[in-house]
PASEBA-1860 file (N, C-alpha, C; in nm, 3 decimals):
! residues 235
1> XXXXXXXX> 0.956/-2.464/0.136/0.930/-2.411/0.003/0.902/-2.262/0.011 ~ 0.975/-2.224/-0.063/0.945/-2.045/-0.079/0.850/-1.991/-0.163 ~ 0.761/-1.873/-0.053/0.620/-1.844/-0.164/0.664/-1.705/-0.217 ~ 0.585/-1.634/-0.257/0.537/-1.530/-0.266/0.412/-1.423/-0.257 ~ 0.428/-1.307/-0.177/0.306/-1.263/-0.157/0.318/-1.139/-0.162 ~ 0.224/-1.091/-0.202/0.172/-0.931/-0.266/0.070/-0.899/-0.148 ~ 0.094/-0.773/-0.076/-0.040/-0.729/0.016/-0.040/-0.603/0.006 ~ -0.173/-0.565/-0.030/-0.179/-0.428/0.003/-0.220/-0.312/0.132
9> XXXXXXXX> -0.273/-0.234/0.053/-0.323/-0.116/0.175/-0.364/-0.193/0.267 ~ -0.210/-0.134/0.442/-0.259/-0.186/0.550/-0.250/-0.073/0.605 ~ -0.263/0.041/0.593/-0.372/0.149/0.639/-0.348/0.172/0.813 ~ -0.237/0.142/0.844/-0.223/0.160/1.062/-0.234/0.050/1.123 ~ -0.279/-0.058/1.004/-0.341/-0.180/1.060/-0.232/-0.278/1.158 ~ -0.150/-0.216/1.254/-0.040/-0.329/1.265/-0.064/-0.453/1.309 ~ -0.167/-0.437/1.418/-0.171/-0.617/1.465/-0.217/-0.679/1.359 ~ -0.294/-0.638/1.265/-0.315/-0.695/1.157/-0.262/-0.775/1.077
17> XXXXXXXX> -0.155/-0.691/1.025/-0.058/-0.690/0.970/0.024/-0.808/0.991 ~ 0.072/-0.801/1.157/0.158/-0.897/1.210/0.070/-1.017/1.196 ~ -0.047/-1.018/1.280/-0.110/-1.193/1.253/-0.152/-1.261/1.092 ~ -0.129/-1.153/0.987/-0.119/-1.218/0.891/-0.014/-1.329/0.891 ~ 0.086/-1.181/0.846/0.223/-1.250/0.856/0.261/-1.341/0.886 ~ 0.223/-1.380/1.052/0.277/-1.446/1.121/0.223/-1.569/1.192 ~ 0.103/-1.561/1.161/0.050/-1.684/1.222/-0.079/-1.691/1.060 ~ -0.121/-1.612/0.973/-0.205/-1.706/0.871/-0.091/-1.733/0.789
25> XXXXXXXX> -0.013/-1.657/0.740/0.122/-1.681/0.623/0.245/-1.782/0.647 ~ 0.267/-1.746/0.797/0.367/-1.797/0.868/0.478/-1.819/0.789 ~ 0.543/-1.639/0.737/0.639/-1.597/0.668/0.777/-1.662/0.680 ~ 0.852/-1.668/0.597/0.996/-1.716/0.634/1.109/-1.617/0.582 ~ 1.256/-1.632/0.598/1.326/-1.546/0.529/1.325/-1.588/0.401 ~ 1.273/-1.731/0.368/1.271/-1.759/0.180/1.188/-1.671/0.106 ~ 1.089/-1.596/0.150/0.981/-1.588/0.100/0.993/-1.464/0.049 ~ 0.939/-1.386/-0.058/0.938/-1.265/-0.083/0.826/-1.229/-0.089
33> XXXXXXXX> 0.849/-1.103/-0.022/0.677/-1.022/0.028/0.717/-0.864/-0.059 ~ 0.602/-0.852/-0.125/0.604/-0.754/-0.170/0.439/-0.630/-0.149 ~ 0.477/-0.519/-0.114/0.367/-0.442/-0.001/0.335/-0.331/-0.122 ~ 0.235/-0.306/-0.169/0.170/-0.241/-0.243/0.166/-0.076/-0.209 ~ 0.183/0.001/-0.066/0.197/0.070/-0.028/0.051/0.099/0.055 ~ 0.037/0.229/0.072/-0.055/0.314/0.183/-0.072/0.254/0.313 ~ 0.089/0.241/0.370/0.114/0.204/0.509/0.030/0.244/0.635 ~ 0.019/0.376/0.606/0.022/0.494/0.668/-0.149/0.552/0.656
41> XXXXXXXX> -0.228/0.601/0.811/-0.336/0.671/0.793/-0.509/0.555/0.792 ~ -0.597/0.625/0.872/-0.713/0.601/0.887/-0.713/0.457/1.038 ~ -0.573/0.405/1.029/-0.601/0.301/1.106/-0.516/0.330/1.210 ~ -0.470/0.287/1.369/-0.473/0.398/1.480/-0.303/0.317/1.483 ~ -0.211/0.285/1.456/-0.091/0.264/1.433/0.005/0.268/1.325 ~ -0.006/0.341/1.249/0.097/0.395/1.143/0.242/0.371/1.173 ~ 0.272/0.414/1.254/0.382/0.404/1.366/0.463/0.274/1.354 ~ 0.387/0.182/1.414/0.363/0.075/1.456/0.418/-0.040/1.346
49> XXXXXXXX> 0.328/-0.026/1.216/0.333/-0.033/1.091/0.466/-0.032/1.029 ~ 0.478/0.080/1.012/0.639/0.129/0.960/0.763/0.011/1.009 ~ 0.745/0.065/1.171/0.856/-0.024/1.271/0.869/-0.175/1.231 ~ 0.717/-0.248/1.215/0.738/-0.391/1.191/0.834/-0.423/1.066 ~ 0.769/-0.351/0.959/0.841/-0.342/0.812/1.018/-0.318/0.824 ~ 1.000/-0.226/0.908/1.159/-0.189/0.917/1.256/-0.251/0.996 ~ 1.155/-0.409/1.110/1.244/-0.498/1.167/1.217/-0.633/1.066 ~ 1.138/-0.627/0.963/1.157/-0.729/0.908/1.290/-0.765/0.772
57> XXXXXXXX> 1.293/-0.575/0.775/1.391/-0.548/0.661/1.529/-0.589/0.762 ~ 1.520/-0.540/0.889/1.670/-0.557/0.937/1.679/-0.730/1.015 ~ 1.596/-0.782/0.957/1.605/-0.946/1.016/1.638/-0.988/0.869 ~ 1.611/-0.947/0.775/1.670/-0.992/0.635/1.565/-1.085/0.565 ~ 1.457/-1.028/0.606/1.379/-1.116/0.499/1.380/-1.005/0.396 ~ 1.288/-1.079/0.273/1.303/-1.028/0.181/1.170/-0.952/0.137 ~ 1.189/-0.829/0.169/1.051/-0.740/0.157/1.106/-0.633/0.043 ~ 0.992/-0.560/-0.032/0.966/-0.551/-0.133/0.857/-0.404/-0.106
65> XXXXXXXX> 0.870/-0.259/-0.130/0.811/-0.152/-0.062/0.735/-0.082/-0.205 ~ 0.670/-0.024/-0.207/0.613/0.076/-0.285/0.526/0.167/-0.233 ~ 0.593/0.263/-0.334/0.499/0.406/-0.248/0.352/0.409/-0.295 ~ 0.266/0.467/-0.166/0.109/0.467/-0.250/0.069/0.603/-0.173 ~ -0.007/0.675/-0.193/-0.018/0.836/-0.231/-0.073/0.898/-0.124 ~ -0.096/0.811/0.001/-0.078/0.790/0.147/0.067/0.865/0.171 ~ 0.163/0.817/0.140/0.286/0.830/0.241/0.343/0.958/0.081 ~ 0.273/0.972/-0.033/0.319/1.091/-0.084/0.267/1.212/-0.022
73> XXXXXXXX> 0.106/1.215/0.038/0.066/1.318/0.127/0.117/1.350/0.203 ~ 0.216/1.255/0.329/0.285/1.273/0.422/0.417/1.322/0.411 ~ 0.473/1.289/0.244/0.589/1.311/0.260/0.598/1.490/0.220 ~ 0.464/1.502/0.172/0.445/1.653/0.128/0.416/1.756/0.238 ~ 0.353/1.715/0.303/0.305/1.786/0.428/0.416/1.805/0.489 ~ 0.486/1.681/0.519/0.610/1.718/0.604/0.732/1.839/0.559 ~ 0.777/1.808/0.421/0.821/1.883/0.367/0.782/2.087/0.351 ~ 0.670/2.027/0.353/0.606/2.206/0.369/0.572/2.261/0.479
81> XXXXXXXX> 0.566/2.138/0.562/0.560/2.218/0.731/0.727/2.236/0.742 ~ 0.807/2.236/0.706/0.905/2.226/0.716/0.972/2.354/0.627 ~ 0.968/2.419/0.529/0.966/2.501/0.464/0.937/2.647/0.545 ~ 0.783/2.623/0.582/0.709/2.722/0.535/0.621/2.700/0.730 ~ 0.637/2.774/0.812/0.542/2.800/0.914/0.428/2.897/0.922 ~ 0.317/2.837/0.871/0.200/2.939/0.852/0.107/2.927/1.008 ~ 0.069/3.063/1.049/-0.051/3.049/1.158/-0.103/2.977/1.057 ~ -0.172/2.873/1.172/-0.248/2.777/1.101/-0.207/2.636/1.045
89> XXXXXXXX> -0.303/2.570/0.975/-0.233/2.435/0.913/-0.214/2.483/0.718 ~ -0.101/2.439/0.657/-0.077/2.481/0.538/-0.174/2.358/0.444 ~ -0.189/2.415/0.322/-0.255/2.342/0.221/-0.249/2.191/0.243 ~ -0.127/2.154/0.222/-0.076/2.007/0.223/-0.098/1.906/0.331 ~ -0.117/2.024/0.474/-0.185/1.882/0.586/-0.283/1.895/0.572 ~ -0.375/2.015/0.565/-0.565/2.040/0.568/-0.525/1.882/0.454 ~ -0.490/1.889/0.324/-0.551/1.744/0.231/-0.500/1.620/0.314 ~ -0.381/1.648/0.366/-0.352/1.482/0.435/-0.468/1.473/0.529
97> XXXXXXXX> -0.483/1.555/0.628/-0.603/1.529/0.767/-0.687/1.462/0.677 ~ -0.771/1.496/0.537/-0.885/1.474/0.528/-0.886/1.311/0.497 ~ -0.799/1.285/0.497/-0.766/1.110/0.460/-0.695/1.059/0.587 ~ -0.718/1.119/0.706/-0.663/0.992/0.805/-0.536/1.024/0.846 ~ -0.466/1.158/0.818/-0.318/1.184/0.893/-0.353/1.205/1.039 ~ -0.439/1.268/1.095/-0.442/1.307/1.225/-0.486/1.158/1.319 ~ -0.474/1.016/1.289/-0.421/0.884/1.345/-0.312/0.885/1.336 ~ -0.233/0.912/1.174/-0.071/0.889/1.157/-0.028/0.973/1.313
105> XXXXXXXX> -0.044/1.090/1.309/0.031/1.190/1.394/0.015/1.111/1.511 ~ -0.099/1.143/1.581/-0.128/1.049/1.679/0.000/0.960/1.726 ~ -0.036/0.859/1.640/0.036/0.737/1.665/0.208/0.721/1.685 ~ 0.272/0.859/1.592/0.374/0.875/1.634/0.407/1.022/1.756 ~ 0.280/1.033/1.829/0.265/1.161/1.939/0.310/1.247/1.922 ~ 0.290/1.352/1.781/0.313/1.447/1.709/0.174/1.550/1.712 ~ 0.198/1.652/1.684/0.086/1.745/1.635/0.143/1.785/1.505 ~ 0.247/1.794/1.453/0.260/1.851/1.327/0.347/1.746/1.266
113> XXXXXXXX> 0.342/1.762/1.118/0.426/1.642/1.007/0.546/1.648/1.052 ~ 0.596/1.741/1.057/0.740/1.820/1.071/0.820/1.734/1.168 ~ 0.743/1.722/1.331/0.783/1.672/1.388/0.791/1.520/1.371 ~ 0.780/1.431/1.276/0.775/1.295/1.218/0.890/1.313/1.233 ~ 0.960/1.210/1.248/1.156/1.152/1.298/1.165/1.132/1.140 ~ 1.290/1.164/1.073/1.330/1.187/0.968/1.331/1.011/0.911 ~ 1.392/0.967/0.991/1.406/0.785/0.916/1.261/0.732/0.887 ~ 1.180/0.796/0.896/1.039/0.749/0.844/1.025/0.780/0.718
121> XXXXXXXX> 1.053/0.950/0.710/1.023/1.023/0.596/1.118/0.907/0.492 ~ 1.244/0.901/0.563/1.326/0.873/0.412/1.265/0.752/0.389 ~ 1.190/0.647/0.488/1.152/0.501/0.485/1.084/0.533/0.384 ~ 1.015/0.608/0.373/0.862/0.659/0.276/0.954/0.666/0.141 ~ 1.028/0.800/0.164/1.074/0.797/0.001/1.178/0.708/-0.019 ~ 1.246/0.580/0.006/1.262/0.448/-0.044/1.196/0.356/-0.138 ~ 1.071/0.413/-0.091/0.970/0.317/-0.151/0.966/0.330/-0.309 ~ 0.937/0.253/-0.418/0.958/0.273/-0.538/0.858/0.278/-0.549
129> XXXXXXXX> 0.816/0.302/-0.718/0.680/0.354/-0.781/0.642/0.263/-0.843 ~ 0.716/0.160/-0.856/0.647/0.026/-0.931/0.766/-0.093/-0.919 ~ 0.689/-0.231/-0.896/0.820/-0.357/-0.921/0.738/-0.428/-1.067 ~ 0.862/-0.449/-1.135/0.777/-0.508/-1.248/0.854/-0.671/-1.233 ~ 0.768/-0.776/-1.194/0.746/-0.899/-1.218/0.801/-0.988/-1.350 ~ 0.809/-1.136/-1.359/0.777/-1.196/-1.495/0.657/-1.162/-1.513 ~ 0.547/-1.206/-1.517/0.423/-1.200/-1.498/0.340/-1.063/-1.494 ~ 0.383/-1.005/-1.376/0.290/-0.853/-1.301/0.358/-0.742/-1.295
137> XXXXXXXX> 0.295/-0.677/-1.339/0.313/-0.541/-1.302/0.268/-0.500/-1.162 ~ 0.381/-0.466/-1.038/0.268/-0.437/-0.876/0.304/-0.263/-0.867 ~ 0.195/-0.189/-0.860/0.177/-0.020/-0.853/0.059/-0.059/-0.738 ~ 0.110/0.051/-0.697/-0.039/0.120/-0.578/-0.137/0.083/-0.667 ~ -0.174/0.204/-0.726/-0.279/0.253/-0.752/-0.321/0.232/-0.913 ~ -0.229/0.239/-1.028/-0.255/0.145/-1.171/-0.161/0.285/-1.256 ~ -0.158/0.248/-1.416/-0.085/0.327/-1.494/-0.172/0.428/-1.554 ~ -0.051/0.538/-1.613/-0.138/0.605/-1.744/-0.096/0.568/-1.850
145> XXXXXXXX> -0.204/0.461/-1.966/-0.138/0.421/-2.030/-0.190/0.498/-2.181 ~ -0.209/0.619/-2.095/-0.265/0.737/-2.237/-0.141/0.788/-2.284 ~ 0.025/0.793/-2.236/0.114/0.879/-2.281/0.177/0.741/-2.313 ~ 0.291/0.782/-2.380/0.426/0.691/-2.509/0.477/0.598/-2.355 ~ 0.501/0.635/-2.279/0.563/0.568/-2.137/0.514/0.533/-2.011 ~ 0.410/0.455/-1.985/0.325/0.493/-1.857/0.445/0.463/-1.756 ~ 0.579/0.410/-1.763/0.653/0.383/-1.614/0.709/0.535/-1.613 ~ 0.686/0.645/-1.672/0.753/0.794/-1.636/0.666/0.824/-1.537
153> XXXXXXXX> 0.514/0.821/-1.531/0.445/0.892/-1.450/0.426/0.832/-1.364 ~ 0.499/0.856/-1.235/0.488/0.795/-1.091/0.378/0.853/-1.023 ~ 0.344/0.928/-1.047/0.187/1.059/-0.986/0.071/0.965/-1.007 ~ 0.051/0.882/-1.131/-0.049/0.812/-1.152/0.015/0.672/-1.131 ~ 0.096/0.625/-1.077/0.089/0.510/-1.041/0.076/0.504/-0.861 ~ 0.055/0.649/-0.847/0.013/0.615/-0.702/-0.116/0.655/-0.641 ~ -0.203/0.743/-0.744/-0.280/0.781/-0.766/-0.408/0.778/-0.867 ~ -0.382/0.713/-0.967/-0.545/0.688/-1.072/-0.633/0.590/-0.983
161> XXXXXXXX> -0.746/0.632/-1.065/-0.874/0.556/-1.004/-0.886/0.471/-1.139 ~ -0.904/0.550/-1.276/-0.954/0.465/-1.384/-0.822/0.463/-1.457 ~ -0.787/0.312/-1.535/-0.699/0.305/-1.614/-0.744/0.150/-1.716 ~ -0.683/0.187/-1.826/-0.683/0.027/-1.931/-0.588/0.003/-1.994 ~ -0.536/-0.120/-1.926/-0.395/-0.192/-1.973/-0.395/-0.218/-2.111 ~ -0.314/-0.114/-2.145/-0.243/-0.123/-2.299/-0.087/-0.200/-2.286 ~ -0.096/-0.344/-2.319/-0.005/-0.435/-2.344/0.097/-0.450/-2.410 ~ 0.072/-0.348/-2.506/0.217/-0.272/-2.575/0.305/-0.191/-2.531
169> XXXXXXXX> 0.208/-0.110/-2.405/0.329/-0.045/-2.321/0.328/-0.098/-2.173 ~ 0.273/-0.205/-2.136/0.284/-0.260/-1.984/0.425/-0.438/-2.032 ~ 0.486/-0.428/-2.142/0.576/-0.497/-2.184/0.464/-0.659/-2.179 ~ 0.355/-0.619/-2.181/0.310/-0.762/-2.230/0.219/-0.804/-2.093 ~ 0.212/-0.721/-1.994/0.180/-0.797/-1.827/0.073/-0.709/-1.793 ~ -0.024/-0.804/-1.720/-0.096/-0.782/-1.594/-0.074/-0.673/-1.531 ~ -0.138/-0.578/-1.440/-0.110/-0.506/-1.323/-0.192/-0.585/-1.213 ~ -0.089/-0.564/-1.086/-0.158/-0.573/-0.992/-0.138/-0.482/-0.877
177> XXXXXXXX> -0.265/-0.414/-0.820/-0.259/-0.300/-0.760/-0.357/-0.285/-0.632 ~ -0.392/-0.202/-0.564/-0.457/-0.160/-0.448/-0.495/-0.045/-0.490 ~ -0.495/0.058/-0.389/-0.557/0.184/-0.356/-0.724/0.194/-0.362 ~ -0.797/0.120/-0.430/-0.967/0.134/-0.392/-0.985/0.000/-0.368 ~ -1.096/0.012/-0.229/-1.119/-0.038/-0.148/-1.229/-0.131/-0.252 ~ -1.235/-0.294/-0.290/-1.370/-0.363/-0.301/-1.431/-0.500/-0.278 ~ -1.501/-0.512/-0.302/-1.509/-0.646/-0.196/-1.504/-0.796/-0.262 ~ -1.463/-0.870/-0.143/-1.390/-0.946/-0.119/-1.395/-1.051/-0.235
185> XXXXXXXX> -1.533/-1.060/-0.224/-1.645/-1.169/-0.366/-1.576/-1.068/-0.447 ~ -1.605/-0.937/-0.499/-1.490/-0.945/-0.635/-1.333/-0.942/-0.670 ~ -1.239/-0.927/-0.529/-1.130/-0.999/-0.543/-1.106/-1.084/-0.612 ~ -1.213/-1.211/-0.544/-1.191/-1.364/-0.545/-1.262/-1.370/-0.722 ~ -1.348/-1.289/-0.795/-1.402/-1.360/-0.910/-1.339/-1.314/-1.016 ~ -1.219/-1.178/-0.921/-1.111/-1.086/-1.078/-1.021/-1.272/-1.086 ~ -0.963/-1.261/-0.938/-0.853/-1.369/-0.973/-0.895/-1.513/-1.015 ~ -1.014/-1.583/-1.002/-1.029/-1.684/-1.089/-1.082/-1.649/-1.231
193> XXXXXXXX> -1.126/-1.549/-1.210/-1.150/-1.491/-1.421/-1.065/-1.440/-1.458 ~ -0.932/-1.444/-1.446/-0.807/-1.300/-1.436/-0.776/-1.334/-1.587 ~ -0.845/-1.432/-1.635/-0.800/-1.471/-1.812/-0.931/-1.333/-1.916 ~ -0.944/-1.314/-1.828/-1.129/-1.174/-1.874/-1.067/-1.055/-1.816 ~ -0.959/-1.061/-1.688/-0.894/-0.899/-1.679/-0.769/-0.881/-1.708 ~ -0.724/-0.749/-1.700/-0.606/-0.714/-1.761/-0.541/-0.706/-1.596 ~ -0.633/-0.711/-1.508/-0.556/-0.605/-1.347/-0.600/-0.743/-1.207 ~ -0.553/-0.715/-1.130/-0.591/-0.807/-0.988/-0.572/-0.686/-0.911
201> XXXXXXXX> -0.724/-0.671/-0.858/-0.707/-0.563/-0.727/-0.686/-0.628/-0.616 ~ -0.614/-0.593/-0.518/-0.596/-0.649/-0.406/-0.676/-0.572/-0.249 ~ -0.685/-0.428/-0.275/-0.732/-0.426/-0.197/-0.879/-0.415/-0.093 ~ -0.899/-0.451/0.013/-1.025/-0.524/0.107/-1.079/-0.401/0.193 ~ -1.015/-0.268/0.202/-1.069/-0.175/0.284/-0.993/-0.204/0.449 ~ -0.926/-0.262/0.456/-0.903/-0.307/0.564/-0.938/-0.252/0.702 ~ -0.953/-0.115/0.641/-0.981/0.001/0.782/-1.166/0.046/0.809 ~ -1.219/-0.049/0.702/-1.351/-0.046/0.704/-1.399/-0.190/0.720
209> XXXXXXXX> -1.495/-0.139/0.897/-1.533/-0.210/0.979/-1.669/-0.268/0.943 ~ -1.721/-0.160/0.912/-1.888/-0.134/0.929/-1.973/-0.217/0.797 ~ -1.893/-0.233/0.689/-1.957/-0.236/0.546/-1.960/-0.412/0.487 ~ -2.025/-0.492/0.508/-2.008/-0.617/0.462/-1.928/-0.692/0.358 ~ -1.818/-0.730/0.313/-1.769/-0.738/0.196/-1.646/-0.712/0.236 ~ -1.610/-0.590/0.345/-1.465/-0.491/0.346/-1.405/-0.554/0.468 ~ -1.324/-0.496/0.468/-1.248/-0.465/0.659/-1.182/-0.625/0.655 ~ -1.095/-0.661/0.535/-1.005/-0.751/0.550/-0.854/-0.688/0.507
217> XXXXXXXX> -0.750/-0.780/0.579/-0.614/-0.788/0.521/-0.554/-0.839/0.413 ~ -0.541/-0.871/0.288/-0.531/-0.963/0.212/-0.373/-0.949/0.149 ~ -0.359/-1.091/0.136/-0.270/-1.125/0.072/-0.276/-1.251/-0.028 ~ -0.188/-1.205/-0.162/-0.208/-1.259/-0.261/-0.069/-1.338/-0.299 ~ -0.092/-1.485/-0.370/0.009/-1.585/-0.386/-0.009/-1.580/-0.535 ~ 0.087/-1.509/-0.611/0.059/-1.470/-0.791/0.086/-1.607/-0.866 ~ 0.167/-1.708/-0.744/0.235/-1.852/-0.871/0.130/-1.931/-0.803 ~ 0.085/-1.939/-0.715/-0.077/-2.035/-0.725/-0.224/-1.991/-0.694
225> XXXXXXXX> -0.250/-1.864/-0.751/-0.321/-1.810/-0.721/-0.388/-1.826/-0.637 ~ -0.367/-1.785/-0.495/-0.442/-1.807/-0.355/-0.461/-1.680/-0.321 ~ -0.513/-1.597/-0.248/-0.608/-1.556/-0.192/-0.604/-1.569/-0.029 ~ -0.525/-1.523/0.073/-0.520/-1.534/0.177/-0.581/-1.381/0.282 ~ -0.718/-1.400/0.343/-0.727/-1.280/0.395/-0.749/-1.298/0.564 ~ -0.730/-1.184/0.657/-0.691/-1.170/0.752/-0.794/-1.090/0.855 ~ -0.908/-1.071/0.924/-0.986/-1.009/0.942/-0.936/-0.869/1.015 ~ -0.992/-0.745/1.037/-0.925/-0.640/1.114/-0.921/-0.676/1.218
233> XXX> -0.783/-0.690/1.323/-0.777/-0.696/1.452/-0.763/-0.596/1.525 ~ -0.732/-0.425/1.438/-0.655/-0.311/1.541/-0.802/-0.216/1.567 ~ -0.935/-0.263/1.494/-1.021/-0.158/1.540/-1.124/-0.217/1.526
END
């Protein structure tokens, strides 16, 4: 039987990632997986990350990408180290470093964006800005549903913190999204009250170890509402 699953921010997390997948999900090619974005940063395989995604795409399962404002930092940095060689680091990596690029680099044994292998970059900008569902709306990060069109502004669907689903312009649906990290107990009490929200956050912090509540993998089953999470294995 073929499921479906929504996961978000996995953050470098690859072994993570994989023992979801693969031994709690125990994925098939029926199944469609759809990845919320912020692949990339704070967790020590980015790299790693990418590669799995990109052998699961060339084994033919059916995966499902979106960009989250992670891999727009990267794709900016790269682009302007690329442009523009300043003594020094330019605007665009000083903001990526401060969120966790200097693991990305790392991990692909780089010192500068620039030097990132181009089939990443384009992997990144593949990624779409939103899949719209029967049911869900899946964005990173949520809409602006202050202008006539919230699917024009891709900036805030990879990026807002605060938003309120106006149903006249989300065609009638739910969002479901990532980008802030919260815990786990309110995952679990959005999606059995989800008839009291307009949104299902998905994401667990995954790259946070220290904080009670956080530092899971999660993945979400939207046609029987399950709830599958994965503890951090890469740190």
């Amino acid at each position: 039987m073929s499921r479906r699953w929504i996961i978000p921010d996995i953050h470098g997390c690859a072994k993570t990632l994989k023992v979801l997948l693969e031994n709690m999900l125990k994925v098939t090619k029926h199944d469609q997986l759809y990845f919320l974005g912020d692949y990339i940063d704070r967790g020590p395989d980015s790299k790693g990350v990418i590669d799995y995604l990109m052998h699961l795409k060339e084994e033919e399962y059916e995966v499902h990408f979106i960009k989250g404002n992670h891999e727009d930092m990267c794709v900016k940095a790269f682009e302007a180290d690329q442009k523009k060689r300043l003594f020094g680091k330019h605007p665009e990596q000083k903001e990526w470093e401060a969120v966790g690029a200097k693991a990305t680099l790392a991990s692909f044994g780089v010192k500068h964006p620039r030097e990132i292998p181009q089939k990443y970059i384009d992997w990144m900008n593949d990624c779409v800005p939103y899949i719209e569902l029967e049911e869900y709306i899946l964005v990173h990060a949520g809409m602006n549903f202050n202008i006539a069109d919230p699917f024009e502004d891709e900036s805030s669907m990879m990026w807002t913190r605060r938003f309120k689903v106006d149903y006249g312009k989300s065609h009638g649906k739910k969002i479901i999204h990532g980008h802030i990290p919260v815990d786990y107990s309110f995952i679990n009490h959005v999606i059995d009250n989800n008839q009291n929200h307009d949104f299902i956050v998905l994401d667990n912090g995954v790259y946070v170890a220290d904080q009670p509540g956080l530092g899971n993998l999660t993945a979400f089953d939207p046609d029987k509402k399950e709830i599958v999470a994965q503890s951090n294995m890469d740190m």
